[in-house]
ZABA-529769 format. One record per residue: x, y, z of N, C-alpha, C, O in turn; residue in three letters. Coordinates in steps of 0.1 Angstrom, whole numbers, plus 5000, padded with zeros to 4 digits. Example, Ala and Ser with C-alpha at 12.3 -4.5 7.8 and 13.67 -1.06 7.14 Angstrom:
2
513249435078512349555078513249675078514249675085ALA;512849785071513749895071512950005079513450115080SER;
//
This chain:
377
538251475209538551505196538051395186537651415175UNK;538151255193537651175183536351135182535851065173UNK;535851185192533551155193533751285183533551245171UNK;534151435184534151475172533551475160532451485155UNK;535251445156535651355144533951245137533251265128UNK;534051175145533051095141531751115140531051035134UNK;531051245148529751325143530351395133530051355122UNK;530851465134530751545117530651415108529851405099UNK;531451335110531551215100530051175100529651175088UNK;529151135108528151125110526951225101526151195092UNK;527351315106526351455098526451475086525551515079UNK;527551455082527651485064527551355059528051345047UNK;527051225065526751145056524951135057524251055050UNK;524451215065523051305066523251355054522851305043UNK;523751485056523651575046523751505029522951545021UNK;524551425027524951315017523351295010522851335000UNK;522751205021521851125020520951175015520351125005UNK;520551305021519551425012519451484997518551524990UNK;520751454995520751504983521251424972521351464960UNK;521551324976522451204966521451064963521650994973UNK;520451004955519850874954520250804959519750734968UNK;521850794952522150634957522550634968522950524971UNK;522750754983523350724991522050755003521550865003UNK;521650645010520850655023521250585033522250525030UNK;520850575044521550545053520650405061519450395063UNK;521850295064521050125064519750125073519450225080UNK;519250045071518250045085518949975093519549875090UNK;518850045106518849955117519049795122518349725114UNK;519649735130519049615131518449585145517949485147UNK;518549655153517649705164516549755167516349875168UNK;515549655170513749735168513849875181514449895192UNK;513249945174512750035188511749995194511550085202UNK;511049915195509849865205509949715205510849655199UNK;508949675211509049505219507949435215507049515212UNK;507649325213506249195216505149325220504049345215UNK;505649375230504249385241503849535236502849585241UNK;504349575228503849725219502749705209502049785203UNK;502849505206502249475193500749435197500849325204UNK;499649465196498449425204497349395194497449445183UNK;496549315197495249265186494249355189493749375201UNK;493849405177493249515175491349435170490249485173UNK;491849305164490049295153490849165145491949165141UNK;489749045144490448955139489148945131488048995132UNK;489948825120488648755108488948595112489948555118UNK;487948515109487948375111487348345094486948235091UNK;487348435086487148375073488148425060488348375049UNK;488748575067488748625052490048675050490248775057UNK;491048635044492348675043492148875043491448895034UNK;492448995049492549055050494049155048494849175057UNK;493949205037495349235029495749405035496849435039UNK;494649465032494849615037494049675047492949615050UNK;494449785054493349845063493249995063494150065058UNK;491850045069492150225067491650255081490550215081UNK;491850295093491350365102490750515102491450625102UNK;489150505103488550625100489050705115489550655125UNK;488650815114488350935120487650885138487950925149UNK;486450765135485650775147486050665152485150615159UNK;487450585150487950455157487250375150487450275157UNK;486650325140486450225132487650205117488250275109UNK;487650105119488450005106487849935095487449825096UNK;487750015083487649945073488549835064489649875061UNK;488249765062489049595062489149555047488049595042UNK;489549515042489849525023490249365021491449345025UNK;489449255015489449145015489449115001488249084998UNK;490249104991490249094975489548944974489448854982UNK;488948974959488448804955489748714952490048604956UNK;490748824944491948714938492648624950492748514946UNK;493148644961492748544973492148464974492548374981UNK;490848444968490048344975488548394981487448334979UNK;488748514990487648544995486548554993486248624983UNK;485548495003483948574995484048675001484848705010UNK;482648744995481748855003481948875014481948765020UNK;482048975021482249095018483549135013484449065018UNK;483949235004485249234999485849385010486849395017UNK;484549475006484849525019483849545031482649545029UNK;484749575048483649515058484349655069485449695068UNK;483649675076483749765087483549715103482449685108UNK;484849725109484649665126484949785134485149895129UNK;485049755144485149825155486249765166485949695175UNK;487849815164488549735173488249725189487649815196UNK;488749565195487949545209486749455208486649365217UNK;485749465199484249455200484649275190485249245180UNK;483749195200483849115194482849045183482848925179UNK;482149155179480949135167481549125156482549185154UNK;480949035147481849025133481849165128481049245133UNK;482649205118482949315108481449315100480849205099UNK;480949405095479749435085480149505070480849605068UNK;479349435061479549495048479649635048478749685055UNK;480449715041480849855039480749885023481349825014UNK;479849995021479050055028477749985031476950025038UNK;477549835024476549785027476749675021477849655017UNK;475549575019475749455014475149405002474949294998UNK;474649564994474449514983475749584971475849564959UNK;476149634977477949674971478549604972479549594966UNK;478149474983479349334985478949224980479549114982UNK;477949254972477049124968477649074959477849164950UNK;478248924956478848824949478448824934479348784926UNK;476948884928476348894916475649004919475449064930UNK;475149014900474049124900475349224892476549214889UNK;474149344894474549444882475749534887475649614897UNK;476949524879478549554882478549654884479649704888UNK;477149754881477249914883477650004895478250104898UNK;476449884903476249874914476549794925475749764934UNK;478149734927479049604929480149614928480949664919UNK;480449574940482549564939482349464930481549384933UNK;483149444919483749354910485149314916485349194918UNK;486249384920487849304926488349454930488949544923UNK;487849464941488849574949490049544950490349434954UNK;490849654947492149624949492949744953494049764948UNK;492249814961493149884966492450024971491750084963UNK;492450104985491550204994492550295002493650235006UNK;492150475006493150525005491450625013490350635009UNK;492150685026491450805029491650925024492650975027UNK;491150975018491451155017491151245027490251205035UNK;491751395029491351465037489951505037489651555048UNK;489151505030487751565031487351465038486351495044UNK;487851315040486651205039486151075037485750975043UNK;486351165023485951065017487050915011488250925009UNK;486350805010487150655012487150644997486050644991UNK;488350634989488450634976488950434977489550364985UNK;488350404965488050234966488950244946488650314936UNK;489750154947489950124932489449974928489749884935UNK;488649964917488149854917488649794900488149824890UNK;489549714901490249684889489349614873489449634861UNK;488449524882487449444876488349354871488349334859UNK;489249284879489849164874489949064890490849074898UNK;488848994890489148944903489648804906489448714915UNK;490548814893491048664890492948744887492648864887UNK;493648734886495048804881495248764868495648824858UNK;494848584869495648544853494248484849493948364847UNK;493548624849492448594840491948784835492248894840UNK;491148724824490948894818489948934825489348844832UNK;489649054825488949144834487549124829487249104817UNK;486349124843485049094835484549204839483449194844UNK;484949334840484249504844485249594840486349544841UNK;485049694836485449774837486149834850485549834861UNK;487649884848488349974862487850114865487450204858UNK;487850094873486950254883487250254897487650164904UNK;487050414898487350464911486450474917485450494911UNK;486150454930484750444934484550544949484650474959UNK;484350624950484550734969482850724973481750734967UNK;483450684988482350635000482650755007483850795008UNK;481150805013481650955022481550875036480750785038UNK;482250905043482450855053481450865065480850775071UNK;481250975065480251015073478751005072477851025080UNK;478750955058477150895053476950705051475950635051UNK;478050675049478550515043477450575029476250555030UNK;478050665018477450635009477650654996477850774995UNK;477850594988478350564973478550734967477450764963UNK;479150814966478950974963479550934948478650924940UNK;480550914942481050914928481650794922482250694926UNK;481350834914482350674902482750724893482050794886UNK;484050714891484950774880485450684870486650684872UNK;485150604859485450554854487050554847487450654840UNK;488050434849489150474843488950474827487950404824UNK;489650534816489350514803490350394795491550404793UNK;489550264789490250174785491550204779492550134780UNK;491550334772493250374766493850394771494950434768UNK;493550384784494950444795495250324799496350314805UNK;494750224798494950084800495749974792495950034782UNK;496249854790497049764782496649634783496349584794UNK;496549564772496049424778496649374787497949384786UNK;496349314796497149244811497449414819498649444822UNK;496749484821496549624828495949524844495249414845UNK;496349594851495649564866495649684877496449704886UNK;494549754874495049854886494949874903493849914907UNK;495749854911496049874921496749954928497849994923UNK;496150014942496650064949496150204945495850224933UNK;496150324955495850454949495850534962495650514974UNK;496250644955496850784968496150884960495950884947UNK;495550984969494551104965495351234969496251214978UNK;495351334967495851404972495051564961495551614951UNK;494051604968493651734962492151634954491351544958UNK;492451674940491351624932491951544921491451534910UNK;493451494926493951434918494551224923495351184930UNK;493751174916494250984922495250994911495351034899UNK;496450894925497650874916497250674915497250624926UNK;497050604905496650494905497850374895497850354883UNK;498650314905499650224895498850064888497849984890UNK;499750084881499249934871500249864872501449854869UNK;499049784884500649664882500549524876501249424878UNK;499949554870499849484855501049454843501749364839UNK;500649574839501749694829502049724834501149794839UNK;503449754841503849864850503649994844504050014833UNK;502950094851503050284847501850314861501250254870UNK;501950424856501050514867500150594862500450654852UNK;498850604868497950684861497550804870497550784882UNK;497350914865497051034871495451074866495051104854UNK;494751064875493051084875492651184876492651174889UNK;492251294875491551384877490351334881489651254874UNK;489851404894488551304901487251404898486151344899UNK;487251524894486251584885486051584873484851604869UNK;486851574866486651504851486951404849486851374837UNK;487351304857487951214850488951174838489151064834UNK;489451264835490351284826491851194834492251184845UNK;492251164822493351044826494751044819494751044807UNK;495851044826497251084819497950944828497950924840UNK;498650834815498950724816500450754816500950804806UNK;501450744828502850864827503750704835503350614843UNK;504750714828505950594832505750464825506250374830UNK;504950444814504850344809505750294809506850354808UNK;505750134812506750054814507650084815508550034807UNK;507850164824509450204826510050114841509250074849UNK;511250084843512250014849511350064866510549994873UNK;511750184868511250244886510050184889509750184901UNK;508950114878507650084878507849934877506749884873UNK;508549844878508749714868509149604882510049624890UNK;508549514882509749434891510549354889510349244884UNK;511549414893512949334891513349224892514249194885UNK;512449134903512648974909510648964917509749044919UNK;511148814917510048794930509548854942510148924949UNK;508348814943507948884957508648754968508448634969UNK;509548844976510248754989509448765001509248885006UNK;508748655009508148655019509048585030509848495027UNK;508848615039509748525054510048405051511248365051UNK;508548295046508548145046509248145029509248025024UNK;509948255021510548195011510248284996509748404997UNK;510448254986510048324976508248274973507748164975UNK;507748374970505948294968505848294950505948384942UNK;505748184948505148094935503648104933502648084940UNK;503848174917502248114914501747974911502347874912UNK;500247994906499547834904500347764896500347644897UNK;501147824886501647704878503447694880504247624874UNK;503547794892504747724901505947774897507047734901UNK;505647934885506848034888506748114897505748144904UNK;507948164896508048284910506948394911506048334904UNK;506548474913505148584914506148724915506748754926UNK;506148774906506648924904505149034899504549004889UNK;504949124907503849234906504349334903505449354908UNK;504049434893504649534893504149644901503449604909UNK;504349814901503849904908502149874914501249884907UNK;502049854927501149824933501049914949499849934954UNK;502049974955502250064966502550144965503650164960UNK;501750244968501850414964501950474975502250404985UNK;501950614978501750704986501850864982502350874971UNK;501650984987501551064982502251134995501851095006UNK;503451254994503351365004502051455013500851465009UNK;502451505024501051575027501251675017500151705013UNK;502051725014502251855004501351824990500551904984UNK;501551684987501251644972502551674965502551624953UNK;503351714968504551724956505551604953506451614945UNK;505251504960505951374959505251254963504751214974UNK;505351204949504751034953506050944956507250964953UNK;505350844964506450744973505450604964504250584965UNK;506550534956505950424946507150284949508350294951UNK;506250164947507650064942506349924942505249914947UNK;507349844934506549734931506349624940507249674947UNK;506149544944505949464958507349444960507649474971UNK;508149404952509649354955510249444959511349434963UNK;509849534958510849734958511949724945511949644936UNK;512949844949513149924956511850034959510650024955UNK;512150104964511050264965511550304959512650264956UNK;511050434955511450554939510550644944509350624948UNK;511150734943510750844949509850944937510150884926UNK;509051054935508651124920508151214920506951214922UNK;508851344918508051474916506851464906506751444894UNK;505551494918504051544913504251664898503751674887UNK;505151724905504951874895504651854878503851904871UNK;505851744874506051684859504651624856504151644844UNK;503751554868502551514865501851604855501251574845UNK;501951744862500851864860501351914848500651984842UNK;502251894845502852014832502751904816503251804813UNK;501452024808500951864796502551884796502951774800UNK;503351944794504651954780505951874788507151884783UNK;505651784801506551714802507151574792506551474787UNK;508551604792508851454782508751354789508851354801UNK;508551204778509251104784510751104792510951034802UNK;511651164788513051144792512951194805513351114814UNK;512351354811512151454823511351334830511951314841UNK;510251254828509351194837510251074838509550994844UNK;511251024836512150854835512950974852512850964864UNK;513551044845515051114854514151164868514851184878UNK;512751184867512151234875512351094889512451114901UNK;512350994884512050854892513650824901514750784897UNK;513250864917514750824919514550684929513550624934UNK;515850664930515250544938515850604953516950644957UNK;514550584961514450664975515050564988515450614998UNK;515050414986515650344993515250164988514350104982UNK;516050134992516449974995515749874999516449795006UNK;514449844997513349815007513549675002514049664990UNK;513249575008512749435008511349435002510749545000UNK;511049355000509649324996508549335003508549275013UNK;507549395001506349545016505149475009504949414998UNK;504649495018503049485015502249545020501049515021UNK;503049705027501949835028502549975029503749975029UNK;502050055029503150205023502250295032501050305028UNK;502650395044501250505037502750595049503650535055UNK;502450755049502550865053502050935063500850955062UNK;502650995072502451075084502151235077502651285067UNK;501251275087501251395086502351505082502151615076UNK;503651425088504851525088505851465076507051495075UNK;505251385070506051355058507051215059507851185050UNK;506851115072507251035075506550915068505350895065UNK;507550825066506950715054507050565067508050505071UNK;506050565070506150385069505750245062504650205056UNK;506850175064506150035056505949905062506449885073UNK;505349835058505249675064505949595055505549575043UNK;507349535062507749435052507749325058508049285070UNK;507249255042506649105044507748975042507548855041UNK;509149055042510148975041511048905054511748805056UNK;510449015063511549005079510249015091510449015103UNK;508949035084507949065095508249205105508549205116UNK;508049285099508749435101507949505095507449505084UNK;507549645109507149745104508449865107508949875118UNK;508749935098509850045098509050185091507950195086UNK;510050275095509750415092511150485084512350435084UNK;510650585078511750665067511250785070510050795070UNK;512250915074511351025075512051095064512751025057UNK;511751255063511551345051513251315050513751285039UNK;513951325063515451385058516251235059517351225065UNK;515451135052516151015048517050915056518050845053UNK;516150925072516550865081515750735085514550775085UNK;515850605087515350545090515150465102516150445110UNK;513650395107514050325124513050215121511950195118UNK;514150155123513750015127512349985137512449915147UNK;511350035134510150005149510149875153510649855164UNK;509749785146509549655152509849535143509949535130UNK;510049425152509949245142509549175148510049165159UNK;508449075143507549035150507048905144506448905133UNK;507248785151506748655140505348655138504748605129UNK;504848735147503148735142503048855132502148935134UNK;503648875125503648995118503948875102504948865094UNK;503048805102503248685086502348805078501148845081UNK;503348845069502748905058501849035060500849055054UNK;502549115070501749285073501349295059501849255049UNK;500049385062499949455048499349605046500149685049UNK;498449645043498249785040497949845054496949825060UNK;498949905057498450005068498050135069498050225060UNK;497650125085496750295084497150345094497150275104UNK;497550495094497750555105496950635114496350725108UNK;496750635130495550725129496550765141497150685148UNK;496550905141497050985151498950915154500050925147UNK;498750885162500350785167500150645168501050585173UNK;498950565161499150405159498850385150498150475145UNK;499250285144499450215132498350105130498550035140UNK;497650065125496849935124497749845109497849885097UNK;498049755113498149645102497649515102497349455113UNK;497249435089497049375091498149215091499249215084UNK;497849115096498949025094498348905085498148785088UNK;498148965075497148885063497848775056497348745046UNK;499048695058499548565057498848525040498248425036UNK;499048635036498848615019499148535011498448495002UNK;500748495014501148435009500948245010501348155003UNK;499948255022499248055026498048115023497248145032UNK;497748145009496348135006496548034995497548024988UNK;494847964994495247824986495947844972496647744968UNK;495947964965496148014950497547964952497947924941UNK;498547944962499847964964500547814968501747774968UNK;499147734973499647604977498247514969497047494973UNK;498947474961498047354953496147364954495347284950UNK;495847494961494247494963493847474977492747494981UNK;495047424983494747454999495247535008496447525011UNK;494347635014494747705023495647665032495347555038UNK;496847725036497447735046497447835057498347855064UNK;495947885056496248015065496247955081495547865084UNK;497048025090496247995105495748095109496248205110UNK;494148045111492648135115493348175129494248125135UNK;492648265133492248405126493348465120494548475124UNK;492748515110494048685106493648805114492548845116UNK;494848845119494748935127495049045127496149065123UNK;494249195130494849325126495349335142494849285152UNK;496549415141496749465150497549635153498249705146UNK;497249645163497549795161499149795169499549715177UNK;499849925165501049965172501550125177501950205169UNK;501550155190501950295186503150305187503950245194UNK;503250405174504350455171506050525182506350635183UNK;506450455186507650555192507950665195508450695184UNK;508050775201508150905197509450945194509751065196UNK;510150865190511550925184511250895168511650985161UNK;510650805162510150745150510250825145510750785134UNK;510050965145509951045135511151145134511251245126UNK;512451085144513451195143514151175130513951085122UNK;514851275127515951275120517351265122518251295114UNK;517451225134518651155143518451005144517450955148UNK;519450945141519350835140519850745154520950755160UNK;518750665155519650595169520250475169519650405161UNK;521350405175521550275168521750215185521950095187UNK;
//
């Protein structure tokens, strides 16, 4: 009578959780997998590597920003296993350090697969943070299957603010959802016109709250305050009807697409639209399963975890070699992250690196309970 008792009690704080913001259920403090799940996938011996995408044919495209520190290539393509260095993606005169910005990453900051394909690249043209932008922001899609430059969608400066930075971006159909984490807001792109709707201006769900918290402590900028980013991690449903958003420090906030689409939504409808979806620590990668399951890498406990649709969470793993996961990619049932130790780049310690070489991606497969909606403890 009393195991009971305590599943129904169980189940309706399920049921709760689905339908109430403020009520979800803790994570775990018990990993579901071990050390030996966690395996090296592709390392760098030069280039702080922040995010990753795993194509379709077992290659890894690798996302190396200038604001770090890094040179050329900003982005590079490997082959996990193979011990050949990574090669410029799509080539090396897209990675070239100078020359004409038309034709040139200026400060990627942020890469996102779509279903057709094609590799959608945001290129902020600020490859400095606390410096003004020397390019123009644009969208930039590589067909995967060609490595070849197919469109550039120019963002429009009005959609923008002085100290605008755009990062991070989720595609879904013919529409990029692209945050400013600059200015906190979100931009909705139409990728055949280009046409641009600037929606959450500085609003609070978009804003961060505090510092970005890393393992080794809070991370300080060059002149030795704390480093708060605003909306920078996105994600989109497979459906498209919900974006999964929050600013490096979190919380996540959950946001019906639909208000996107409709001109005659209000400011008030698009604020109330913003819920907060869960309690996250401070992440440094976001992306979605086929079945609507959310994983993140947080850079606070060295942890990768999962959230599925019906607001259940699992603890996958914690891992000291996990300094500073960051944008991950899912292909099939493993995960690639990288352990980009972002926070011991010299920008962060007086101009000297602290990183320890190599940075390493590594891959994980996923659990196969990971995706229940039963929680296990």
């Amino acid at each position: 009578m009393k195991r009971h008792f305590f599943l129904a009690l169980f189940f309706l704080a399920m049921a709760l959780a689905a339908v109430l913001p403020g009520l979800a259920v803790h994570m775990p403090h018990k990993p579901e997998a071990s050390a030996a799940d966690l395996l090296p996938a592709l390392t760098s011996t030069s280039q702080i590597i922040d995010a990753v995408i795993a194509l379709p044919d077992g290659r890894l495209v690798l996302e190396a920003p200038p604001w770090l520190g890094n040179s050329s290539p900003q982005l590079s393509i490997g082959t996990p296993g193979e011990s050949s260095p990574a090669a410029p993606y799509p080539d090396a005169d897209w990675n070239a350090a100078d020359g004409d910005i038309t034709h040139r990453f200026v400060a990627v900051t942020g890469i996102t697969l779509a279903k057709d394909g094609g590799l959608w690249i945001v290129d902020s043209g600020v490859p400095d943070r606390e410096k003004p932008p020397v390019a123009p922001a644009r969208l930039i899609r590589i067909d995967t299957a060609t490595a070849r430059v197919t469109k550039i969608v120019s963002i429009p400066p009005s959609s923008l603010h002085p100290g605008s930075i755009v990062g991070g971006i989720a595609v879904h159909g013919q529409i990029a959802y692209v945050p400013d984490s600059g200015v906190a807001g979100l931009l909705a792109v139409d990728l055949r016109t280009g046409e641009t709707r600037r929606l959450l201006d500085r609003e609070k769900a978009l804003t961060a709250g505090r510092p970005i918290d890393a393992a080794a402590g809070v991370v300080k900028a060059r002149d030795g305050r704390p480093l708060a980013i605003d909306a920078s991690l996105i994600a989109v449903s497979p459906d498209g009807n919900w974006l999964y958003v929050q600013p490096y420090c979190g919380p996540l906030f959950h946001i019906a697409t639909s208000l996107f689409r409709d001109p005659n939504s209000t400011r008030t409808a698009l604020q109330e639209s913003a819920t907060r979806w869960y309690k996250t620590h401070s992440l440094g990668g976001l992306t979605v399963g086929p079945d609507g399951t959310l994983y993140w890498s947080d850079v606070t406990t060295g942890s990768i975890d999962s959230y599925t649709e019906g607001r259940i969470p699992h603890h996958l793993i914690t891992d000291p070699r996990l300094r500073w996961p960051g944008g991950l990619s899912l292909s099939g049932k493993t995960l690639y992250v990288p352990a980009s130790q972002l926070d011991q780049a010299a920008r962060f310690h007086n101009g000297h690196s602290a990183v320890q070489w190599p940075v390493t991606v590594y891959k994980f497969r996923v659990p196969d309970d990971a995706t229940s909606n039963v929680l296990h403890k």
